[in-house]
HTML snippet that shows the backbone in 3Dmol.js (N, CA, C, O; Angstrom):
<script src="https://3Dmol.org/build/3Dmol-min.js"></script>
<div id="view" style="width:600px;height:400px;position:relative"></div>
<script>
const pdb = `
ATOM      1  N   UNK A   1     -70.983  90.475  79.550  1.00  0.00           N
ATOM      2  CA  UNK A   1     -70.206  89.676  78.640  1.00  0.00           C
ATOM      3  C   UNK A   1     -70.303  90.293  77.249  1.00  0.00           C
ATOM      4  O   UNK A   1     -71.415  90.542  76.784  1.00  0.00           O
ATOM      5  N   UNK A   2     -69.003  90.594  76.452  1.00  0.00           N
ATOM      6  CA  UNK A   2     -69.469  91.003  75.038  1.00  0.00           C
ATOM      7  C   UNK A   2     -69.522  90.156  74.116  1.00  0.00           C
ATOM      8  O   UNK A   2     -68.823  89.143  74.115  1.00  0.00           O
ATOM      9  N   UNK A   3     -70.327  90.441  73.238  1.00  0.00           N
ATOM     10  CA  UNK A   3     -70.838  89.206  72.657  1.00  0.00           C
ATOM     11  C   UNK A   3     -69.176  88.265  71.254  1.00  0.00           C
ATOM     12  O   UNK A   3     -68.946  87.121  70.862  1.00  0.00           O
ATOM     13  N   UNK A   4     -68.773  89.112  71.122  1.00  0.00           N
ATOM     14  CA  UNK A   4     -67.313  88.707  70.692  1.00  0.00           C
ATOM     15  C   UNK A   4     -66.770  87.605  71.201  1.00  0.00           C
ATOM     16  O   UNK A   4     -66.271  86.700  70.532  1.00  0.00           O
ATOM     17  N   UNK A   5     -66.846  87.647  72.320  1.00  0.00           N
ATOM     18  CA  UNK A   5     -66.560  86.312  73.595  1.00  0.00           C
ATOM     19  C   UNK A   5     -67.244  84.835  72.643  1.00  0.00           C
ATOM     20  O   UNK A   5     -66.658  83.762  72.497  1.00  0.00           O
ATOM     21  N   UNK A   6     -68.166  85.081  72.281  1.00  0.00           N
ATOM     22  CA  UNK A   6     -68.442  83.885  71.827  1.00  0.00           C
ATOM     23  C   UNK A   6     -68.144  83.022  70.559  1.00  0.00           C
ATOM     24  O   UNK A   6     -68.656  81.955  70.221  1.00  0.00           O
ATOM     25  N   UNK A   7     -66.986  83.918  69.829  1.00  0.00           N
ATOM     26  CA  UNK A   7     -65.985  83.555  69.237  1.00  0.00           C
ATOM     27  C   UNK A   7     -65.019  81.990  69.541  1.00  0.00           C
ATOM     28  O   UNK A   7     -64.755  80.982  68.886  1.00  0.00           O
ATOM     29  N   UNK A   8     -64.674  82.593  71.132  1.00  0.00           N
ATOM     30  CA  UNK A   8     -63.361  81.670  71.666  1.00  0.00           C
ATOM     31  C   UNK A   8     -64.389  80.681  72.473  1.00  0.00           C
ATOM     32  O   UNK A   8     -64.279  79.458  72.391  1.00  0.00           O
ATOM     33  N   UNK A   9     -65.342  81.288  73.217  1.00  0.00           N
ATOM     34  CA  UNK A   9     -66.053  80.116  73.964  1.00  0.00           C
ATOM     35  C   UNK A   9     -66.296  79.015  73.365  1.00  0.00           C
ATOM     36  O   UNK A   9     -66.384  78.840  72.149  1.00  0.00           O
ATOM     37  N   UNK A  10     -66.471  77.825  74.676  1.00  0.00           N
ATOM     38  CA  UNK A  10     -66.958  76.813  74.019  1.00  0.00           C
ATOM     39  C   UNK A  10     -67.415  75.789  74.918  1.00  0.00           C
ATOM     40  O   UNK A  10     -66.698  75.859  75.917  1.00  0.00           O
ATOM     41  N   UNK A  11     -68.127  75.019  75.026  1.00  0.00           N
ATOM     42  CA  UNK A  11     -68.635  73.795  76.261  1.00  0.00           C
ATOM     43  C   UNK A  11     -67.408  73.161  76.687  1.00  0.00           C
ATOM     44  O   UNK A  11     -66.522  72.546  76.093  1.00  0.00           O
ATOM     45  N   UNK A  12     -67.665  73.573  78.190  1.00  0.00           N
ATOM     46  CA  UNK A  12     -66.177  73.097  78.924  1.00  0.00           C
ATOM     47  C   UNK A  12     -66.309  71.457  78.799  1.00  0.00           C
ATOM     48  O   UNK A  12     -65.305  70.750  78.886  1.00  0.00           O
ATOM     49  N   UNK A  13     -67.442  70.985  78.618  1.00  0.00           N
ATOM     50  CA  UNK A  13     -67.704  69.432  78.959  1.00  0.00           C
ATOM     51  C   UNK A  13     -67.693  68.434  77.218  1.00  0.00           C
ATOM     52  O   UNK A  13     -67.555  67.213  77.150  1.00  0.00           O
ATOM     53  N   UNK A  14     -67.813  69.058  76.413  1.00  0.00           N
ATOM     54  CA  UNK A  14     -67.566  68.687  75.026  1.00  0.00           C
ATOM     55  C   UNK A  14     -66.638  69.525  74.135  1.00  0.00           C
ATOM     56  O   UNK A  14     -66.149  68.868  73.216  1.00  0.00           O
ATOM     57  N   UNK A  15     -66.344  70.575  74.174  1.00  0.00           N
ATOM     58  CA  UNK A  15     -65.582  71.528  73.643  1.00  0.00           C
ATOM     59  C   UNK A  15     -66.576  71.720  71.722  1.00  0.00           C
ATOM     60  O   UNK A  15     -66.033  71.654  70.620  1.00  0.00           O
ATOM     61  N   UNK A  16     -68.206  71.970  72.053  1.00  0.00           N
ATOM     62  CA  UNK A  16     -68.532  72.287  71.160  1.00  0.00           C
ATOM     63  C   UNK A  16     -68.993  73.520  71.524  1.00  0.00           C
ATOM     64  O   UNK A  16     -68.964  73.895  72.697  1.00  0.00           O
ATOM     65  N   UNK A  17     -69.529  74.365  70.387  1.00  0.00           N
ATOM     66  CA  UNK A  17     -70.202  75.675  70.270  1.00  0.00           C
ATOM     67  C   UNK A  17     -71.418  75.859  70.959  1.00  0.00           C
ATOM     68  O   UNK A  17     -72.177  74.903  71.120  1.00  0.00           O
ATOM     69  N   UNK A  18     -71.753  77.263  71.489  1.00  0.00           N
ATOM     70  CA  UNK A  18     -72.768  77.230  72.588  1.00  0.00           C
ATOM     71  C   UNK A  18     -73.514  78.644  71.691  1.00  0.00           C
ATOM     72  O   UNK A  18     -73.117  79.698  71.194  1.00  0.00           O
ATOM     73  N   UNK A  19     -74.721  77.960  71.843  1.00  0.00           N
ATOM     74  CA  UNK A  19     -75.974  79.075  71.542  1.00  0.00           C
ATOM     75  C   UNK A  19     -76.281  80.271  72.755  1.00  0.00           C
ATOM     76  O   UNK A  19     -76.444  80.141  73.968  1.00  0.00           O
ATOM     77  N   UNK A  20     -76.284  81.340  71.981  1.00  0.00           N
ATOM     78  CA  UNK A  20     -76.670  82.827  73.114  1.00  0.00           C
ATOM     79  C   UNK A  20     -77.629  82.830  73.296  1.00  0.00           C
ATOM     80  O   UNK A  20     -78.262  82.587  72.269  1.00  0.00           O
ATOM     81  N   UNK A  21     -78.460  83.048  74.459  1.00  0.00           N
ATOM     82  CA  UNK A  21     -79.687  83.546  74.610  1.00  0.00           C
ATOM     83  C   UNK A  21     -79.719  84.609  75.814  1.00  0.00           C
ATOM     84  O   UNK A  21     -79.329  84.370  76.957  1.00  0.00           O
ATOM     85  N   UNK A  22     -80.251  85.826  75.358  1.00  0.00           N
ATOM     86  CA  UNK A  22     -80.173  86.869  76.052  1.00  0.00           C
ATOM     87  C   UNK A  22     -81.156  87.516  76.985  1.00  0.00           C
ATOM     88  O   UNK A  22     -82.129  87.227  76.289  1.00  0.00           O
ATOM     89  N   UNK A  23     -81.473  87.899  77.589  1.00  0.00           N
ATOM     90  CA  UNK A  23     -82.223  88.128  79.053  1.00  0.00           C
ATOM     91  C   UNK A  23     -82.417  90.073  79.099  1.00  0.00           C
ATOM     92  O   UNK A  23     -83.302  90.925  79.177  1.00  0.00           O
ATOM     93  N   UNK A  24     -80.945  89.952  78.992  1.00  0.00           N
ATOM     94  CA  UNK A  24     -80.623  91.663  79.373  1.00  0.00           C
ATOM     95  C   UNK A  24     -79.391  92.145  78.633  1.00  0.00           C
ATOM     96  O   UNK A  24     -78.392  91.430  78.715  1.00  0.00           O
ATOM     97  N   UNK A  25     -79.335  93.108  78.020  1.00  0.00           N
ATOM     98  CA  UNK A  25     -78.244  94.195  77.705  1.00  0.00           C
ATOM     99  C   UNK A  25     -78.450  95.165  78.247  1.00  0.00           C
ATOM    100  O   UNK A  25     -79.442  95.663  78.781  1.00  0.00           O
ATOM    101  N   UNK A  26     -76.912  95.600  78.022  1.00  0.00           N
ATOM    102  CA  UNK A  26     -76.799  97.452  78.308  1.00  0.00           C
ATOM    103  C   UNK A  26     -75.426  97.575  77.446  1.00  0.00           C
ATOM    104  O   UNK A  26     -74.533  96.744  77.277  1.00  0.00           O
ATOM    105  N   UNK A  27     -75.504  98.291  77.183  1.00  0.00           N
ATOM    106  CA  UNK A  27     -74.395  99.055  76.391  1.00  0.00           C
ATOM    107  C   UNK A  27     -73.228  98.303  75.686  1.00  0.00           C
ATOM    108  O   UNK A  27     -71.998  98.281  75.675  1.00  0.00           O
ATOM    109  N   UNK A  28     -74.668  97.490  74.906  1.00  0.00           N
ATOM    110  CA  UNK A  28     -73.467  96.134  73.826  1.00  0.00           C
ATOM    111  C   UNK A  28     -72.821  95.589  74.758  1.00  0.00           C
ATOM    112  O   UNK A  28     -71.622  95.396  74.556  1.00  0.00           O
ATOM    113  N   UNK A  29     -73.486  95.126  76.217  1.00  0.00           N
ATOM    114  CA  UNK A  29     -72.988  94.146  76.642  1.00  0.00           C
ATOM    115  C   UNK A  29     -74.147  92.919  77.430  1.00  0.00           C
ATOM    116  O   UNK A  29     -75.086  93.191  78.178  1.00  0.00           O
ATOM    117  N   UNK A  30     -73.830  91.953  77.101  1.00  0.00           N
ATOM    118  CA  UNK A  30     -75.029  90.934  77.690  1.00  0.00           C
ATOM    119  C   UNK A  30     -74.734  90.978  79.305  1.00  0.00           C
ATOM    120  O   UNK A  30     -73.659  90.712  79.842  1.00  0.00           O
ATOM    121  N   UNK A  31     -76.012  91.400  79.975  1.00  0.00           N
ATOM    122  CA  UNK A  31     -75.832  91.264  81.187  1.00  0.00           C
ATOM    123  C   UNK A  31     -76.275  89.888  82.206  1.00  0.00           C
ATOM    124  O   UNK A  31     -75.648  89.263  83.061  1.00  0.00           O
ATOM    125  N   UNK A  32     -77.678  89.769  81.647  1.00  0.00           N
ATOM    126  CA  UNK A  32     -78.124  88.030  82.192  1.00  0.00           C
ATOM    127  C   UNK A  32     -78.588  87.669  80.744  1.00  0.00           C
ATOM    128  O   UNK A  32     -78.734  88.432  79.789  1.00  0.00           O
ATOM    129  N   UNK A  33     -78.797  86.226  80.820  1.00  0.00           N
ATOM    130  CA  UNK A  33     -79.152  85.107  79.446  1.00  0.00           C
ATOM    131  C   UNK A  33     -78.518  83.994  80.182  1.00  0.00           C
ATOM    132  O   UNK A  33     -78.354  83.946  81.401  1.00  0.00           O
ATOM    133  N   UNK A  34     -78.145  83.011  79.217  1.00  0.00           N
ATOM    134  CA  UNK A  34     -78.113  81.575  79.089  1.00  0.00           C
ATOM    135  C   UNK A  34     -77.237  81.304  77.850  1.00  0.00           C
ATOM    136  O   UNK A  34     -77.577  81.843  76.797  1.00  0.00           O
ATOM    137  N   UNK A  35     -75.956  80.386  77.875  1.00  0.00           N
ATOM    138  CA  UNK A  35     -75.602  79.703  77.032  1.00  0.00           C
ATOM    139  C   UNK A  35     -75.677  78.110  77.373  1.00  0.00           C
ATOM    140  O   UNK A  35     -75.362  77.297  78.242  1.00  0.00           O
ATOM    141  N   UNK A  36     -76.222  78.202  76.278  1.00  0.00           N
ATOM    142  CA  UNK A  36     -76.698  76.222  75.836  1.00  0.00           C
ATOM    143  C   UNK A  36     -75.539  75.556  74.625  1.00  0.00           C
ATOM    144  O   UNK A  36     -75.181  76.150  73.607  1.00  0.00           O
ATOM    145  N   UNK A  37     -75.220  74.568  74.938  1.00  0.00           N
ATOM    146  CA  UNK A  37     -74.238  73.747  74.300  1.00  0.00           C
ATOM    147  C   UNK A  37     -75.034  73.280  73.456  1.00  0.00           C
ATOM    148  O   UNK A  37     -76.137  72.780  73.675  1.00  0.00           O
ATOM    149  N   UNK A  38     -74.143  73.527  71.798  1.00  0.00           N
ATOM    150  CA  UNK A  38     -75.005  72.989  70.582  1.00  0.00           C
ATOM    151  C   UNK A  38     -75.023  71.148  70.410  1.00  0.00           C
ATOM    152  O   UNK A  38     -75.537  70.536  69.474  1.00  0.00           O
ATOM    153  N   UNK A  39     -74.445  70.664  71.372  1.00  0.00           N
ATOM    154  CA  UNK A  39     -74.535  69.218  71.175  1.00  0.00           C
ATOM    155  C   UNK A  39     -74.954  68.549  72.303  1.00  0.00           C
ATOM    156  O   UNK A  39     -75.981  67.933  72.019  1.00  0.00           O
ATOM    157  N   UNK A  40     -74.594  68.366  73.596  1.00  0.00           N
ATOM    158  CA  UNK A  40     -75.385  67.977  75.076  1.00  0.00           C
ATOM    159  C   UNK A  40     -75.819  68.750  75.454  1.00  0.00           C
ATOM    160  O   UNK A  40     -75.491  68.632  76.635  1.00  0.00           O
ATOM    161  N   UNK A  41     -76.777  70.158  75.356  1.00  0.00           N
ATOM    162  CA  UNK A  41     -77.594  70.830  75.566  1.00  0.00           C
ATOM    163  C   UNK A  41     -77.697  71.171  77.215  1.00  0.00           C
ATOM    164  O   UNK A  41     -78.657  71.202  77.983  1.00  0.00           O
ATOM    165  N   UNK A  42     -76.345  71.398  77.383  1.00  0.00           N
ATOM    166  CA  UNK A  42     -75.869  71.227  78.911  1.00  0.00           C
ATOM    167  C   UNK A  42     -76.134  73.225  78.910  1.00  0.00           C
ATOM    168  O   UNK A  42     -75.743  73.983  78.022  1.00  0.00           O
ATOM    169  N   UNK A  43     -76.708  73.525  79.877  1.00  0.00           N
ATOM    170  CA  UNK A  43     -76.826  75.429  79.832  1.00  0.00           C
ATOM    171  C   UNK A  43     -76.067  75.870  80.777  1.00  0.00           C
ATOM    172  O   UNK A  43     -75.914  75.188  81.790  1.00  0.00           O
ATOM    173  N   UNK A  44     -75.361  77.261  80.607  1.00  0.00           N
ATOM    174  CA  UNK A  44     -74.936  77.959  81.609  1.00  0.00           C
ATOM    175  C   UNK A  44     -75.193  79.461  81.567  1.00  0.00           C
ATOM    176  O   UNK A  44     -75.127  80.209  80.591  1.00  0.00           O
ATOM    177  N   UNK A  45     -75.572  79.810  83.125  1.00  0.00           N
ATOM    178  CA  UNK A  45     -76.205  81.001  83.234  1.00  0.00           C
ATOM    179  C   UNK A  45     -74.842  82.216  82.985  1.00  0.00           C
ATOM    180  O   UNK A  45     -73.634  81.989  83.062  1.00  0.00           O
ATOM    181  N   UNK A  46     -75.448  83.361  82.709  1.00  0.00           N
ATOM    182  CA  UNK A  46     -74.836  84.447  82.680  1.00  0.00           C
ATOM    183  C   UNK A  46     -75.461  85.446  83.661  1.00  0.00           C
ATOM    184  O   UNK A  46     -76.585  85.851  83.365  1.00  0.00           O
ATOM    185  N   UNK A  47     -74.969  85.842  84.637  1.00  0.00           N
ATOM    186  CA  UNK A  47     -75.826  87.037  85.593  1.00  0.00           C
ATOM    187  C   UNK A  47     -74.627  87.687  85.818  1.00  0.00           C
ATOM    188  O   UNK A  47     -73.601  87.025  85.977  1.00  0.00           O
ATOM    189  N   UNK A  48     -74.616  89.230  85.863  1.00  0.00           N
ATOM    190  CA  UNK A  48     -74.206  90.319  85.912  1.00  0.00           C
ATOM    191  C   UNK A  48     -72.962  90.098  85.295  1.00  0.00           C
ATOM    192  O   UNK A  48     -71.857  90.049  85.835  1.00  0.00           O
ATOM    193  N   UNK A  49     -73.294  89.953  83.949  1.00  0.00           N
ATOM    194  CA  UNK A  49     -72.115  90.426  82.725  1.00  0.00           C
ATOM    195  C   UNK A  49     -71.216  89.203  82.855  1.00  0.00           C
ATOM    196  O   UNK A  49     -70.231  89.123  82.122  1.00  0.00           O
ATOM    197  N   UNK A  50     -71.512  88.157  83.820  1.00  0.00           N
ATOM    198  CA  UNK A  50     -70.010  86.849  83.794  1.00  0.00           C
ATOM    199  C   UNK A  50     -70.747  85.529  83.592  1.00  0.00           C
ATOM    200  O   UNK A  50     -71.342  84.920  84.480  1.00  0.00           O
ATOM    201  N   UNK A  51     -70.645  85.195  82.431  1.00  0.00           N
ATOM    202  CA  UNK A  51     -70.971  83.650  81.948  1.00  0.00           C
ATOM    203  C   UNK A  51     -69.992  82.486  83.064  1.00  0.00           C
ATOM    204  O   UNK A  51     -68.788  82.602  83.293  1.00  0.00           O
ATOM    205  N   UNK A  52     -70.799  81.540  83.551  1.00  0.00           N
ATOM    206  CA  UNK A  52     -70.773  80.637  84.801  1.00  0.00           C
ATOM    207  C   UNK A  52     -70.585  79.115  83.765  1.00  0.00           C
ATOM    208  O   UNK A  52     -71.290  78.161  83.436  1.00  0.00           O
ATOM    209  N   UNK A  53     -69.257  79.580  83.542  1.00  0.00           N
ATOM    210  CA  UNK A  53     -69.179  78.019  82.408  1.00  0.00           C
ATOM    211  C   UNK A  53     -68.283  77.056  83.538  1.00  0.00           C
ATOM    212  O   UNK A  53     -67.564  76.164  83.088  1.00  0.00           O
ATOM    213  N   UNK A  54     -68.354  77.249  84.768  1.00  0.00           N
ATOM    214  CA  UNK A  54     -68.137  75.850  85.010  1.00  0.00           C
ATOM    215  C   UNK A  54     -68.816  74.645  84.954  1.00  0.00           C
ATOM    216  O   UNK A  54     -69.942  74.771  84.475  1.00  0.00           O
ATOM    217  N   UNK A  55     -68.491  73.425  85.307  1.00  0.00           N
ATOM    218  CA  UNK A  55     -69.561  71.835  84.806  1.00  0.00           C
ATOM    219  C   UNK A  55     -70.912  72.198  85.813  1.00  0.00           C
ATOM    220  O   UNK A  55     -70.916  73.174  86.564  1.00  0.00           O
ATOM    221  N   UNK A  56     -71.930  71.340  85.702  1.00  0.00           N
ATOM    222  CA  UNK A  56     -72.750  71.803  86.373  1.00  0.00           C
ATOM    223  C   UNK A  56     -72.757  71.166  87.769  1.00  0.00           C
ATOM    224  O   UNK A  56     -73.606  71.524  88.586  1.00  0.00           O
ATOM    225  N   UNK A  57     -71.606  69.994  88.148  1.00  0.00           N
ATOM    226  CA  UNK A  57     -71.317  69.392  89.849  1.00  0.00           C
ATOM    227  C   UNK A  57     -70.634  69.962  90.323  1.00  0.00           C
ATOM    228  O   UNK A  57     -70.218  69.650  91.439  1.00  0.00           O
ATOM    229  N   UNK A  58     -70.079  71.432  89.439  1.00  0.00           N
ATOM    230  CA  UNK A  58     -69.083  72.539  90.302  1.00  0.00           C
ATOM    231  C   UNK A  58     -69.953  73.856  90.438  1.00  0.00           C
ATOM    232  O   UNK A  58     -69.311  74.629  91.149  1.00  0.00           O
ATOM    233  N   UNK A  59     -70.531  74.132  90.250  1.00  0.00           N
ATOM    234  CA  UNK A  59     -71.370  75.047  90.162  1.00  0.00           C
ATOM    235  C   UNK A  59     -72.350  74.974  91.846  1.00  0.00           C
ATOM    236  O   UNK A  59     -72.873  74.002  92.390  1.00  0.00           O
ATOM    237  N   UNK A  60     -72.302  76.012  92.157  1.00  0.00           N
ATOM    238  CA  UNK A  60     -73.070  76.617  93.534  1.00  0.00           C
ATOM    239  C   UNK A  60     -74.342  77.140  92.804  1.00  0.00           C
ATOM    240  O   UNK A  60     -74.288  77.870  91.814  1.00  0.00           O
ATOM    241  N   UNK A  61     -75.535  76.683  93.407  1.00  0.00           N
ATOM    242  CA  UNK A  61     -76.820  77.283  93.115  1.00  0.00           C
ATOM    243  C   UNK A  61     -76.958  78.072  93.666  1.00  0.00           C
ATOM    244  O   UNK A  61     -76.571  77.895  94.821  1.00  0.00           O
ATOM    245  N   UNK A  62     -77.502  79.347  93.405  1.00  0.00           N
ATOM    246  CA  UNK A  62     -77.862  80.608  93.363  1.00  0.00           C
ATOM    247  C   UNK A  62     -79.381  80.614  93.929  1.00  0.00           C
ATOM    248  O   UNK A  62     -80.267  80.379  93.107  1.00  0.00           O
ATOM    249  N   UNK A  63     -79.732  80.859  95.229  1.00  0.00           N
ATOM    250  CA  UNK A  63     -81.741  80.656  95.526  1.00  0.00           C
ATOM    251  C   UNK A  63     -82.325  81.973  94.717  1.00  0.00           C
ATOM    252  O   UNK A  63     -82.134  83.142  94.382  1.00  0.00           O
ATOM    253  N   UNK A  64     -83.202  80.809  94.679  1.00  0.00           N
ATOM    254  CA  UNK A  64     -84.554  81.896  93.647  1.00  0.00           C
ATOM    255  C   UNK A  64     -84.853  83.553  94.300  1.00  0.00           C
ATOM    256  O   UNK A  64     -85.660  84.299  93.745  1.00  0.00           O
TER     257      UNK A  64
END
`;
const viewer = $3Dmol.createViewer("view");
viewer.addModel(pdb, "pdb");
viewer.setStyle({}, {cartoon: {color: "spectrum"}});
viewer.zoomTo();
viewer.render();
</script>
């Protein structure tokens, strides 16, 4: 994901601004991290470069 993206993003479930937190880069691009919603503190994962902003009762868990 490049971090520019987080310009337009935004919490699909409030439509507020979401905090980056990063895990992994490569080449100015976020590969795993976490975005957290700055107001219901609702998170969504990022793994291999694609932020998973659907709600979290649509979302398929991923096993450890």
């Amino acid at each position: 994901m490049k971090r520019d993206l987080m310009d337009i993003i935004c919490c699909p479930l409030d439509k507020h601004d979401l905090d980056l937190d990063v895990e992994s880069e490569e080449d100015d691009e976020v590969v795993a991290g976490t975005l957290t919603c700055t107001d219901c503190g609702e998170t969504y994962p990022i793994e291999d470069g694609i932020p998973n902003l659907l709600p979290p009762d649509m979302r398929e868990e991923t096993p450890a």
